[in-house]
N, C-alpha and C positions, 0 to 999 in steps of 0.2 A: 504587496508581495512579501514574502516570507523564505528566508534564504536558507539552506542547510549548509552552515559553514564549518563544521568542526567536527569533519572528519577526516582521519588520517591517511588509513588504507585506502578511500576512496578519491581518486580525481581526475576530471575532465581536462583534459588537455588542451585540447582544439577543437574546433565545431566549423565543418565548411561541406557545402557540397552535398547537403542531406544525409550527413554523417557525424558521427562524434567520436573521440579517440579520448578513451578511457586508458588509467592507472586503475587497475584493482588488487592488492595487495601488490605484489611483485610483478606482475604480468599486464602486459597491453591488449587493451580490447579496441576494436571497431568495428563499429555497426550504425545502420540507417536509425536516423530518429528523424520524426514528422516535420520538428521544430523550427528542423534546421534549412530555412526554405535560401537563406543566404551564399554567394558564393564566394572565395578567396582567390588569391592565388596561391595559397598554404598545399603543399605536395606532401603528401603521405608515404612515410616510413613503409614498404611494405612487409620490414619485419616484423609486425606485430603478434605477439603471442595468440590472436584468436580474432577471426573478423568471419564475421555473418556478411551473407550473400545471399540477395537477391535471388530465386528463376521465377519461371517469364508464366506459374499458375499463380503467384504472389505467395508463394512459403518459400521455403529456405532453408539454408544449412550453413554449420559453420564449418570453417577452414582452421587446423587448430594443430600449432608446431608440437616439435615433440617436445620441450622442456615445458608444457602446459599439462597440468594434471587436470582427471575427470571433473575433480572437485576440490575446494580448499575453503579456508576460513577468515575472513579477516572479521573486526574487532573494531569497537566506537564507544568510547567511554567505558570500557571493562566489557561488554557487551558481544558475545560472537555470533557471527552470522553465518550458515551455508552459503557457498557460492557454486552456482552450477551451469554453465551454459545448456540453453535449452534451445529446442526445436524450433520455438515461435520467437528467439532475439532474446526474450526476456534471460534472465543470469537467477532468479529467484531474489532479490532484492532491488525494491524501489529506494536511493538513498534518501533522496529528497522525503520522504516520508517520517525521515529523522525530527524535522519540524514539529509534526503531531506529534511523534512520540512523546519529545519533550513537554509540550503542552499538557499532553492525558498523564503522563506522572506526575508530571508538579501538580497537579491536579487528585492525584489519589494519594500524595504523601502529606500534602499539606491540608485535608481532609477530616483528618481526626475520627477517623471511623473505618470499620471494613467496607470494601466494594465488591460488588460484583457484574462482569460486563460480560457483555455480548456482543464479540466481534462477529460479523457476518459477509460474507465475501473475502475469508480470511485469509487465502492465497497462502504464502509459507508462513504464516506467522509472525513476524515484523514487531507489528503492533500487539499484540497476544504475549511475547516474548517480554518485550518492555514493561507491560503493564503487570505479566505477572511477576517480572521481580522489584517493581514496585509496590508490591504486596495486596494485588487484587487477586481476584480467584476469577475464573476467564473462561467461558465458554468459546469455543472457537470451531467455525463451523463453515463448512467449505464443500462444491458438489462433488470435486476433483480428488480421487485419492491418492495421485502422484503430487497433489499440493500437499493432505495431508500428512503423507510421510515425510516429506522435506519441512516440514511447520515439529514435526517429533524430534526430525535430528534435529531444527535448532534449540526445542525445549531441554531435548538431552545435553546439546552442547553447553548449555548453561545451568543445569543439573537444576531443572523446572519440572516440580512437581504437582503444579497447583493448576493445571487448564487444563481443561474438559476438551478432546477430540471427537469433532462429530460429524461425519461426511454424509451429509445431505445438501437437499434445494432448501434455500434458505426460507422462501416462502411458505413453504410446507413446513420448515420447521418453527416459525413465527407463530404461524395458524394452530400448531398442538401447541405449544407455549402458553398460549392464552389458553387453550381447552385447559390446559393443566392447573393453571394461576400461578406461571412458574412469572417472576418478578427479576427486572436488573436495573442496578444502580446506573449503567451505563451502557451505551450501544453506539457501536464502531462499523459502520459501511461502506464498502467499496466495490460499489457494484460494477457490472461489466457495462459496455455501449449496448451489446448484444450477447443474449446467451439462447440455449434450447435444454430444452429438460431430458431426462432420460421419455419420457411420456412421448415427446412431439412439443411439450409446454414452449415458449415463446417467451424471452425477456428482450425489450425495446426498454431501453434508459426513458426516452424523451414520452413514452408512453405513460409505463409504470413506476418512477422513481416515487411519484406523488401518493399513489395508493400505497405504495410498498412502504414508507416512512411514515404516514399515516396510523398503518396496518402493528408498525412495529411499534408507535406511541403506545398500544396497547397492554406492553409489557415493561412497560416502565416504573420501577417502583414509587413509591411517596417521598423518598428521599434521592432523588433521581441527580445524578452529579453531571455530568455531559450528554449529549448527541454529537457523533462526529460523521460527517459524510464527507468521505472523499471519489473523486471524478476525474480520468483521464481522457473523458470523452470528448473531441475537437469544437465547440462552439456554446459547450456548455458552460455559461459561464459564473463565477464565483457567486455573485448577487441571486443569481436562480436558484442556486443552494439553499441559502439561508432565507430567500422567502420562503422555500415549502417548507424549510424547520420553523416561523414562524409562521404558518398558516397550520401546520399541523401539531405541533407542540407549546403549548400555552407556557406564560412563564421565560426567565432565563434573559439572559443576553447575548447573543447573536453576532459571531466576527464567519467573517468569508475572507480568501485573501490566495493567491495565487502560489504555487510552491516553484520555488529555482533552485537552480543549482549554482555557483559558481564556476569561476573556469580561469585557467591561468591566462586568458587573451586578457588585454586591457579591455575594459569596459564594455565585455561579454559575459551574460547570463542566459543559463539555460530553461526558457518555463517548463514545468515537467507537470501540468496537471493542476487541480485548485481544491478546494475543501471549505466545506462551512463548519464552524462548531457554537452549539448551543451549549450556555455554561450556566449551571444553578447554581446559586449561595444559599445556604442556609443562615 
């Protein structure tokens, strides 16, 4: 397990009740997480500045005071982020993802050479952001174009000039990639459990992750730095990661490891998902 401890604006409060009570910048969030199957006796503030709610099709909506703005910014290591509550729970930032971050730039600084990656499933940007002011050049590539607007405001926020936005299906866009012999140093994945194409197309994680990493081996250059695959999907678990980067990717060595959060309980952590990464040295 692999902890995201060093961030400021961000913090988990308490976890009870199939809930979590976040700190994000100034303002209190609560909202349902899967995780949290545990129950307390811990009673909740109902003044929270913004709490997501359940109805009974399974979407939602959030309740949101009036001293909560649309949108705002917090900051991790110099670093700014959009924050935005959205329709589906999601805020547009996974913290816990901080973890990779760190990993893939210490990774491209301590390199001795340019990179170039290919995020795919790139959602706002996160990982795209990090890597390029790490001094990689970044293709970033996502089906959603309300993700990638909010992936530009945060490259603008950090006055990121260097990543390519491209809203497509990712496997369409692998598939010309190769037709072209376009080549990358590095490739970042975050696929969904389930998705559908604009076509009728069909993505099943537990189906396709195999062909699809495979498929993406194809565009990896000869100086190839990482494969990162990260997973929110519930039983997928860390080790099934990094077999299929090892069954599909020759070479490198291979860590998988669960991501958390911290949280101001005593000797409470939150699992938020897991990731493999495949790491070459030259």
């Amino acid at each position: 397990m692999k902890l995201a401890t060093d961030w400021t604006d961000y913090t988990i409060l308490s976890t009870a009740n199939g809930e979590k009570l976040e700190r994000i910048g100034g303002y209190t969030f609560l909202r349902p997480d899967p995780q949290v199957i545990w129950n307390t006796d811990r009673t909740i503030d109902e003044k929270v500045d913004a709490k997501y709610t359940r109805t009974e099709n399974k979407s939602g909506n959030w309740l949101m005071s009036a001293r909560i703005p649309k949108s705002f910014v917090i900051s991790r290591k110099g670093v700014k982020f959009h924050i935005e509550p959205m329709n589906f729970k999601h805020i547009c930032l996974f913290p816990e993802q901080a973890v990779n971050w760190d990993i893939m730039t210490d990774l491209i600084k301590t390199c001795g050479r340019k990179v170039k990656i290919l995020n795919l499933f790139a959602y706002t940007g996160g990982a795209s952001v990090e890597c390029a002011l790490a001094g990689a050049s970044v293709t970033h590539v996502d089906a959603s174009k309300s993700m990638i607007e909010i992936a530009k405001i945060n490259a603008k926020l950090n006055n990121i000039d260097n990543i390519r936005f491209i809203q497509d299906d990712c496997i369409k866009f692998v598939e010309r990639e190769i037709r072209r012999g376009n080549k990358y140093d590095a490739i970042i994945m975050d696929p969904p459990s389930f998705g559908r194409g604009p076509k009728g197309e069909t993505w099943k994680i537990e189906n396709d992750i195999f062909d699809f990493v495979k498929l993406c081996s194809k565009v990896l250059s000869e100086h190839k730095l990482f494969v990162l695959i990260n997973s929110y999907t519930t039983g997928l678990q860390p080790t099934v990661m990094s077999n299929i980067l090892n069954l599909t990717i020759a070479g490198g060595q291979t860590e998988s490891y669960e991501l958390a959060l911290p949280t101001c309980e005593a000797g409470i952590v939150l699992p938020c998902g897991c990731s493999a990464i495949k790491i070459f040295k030259e």
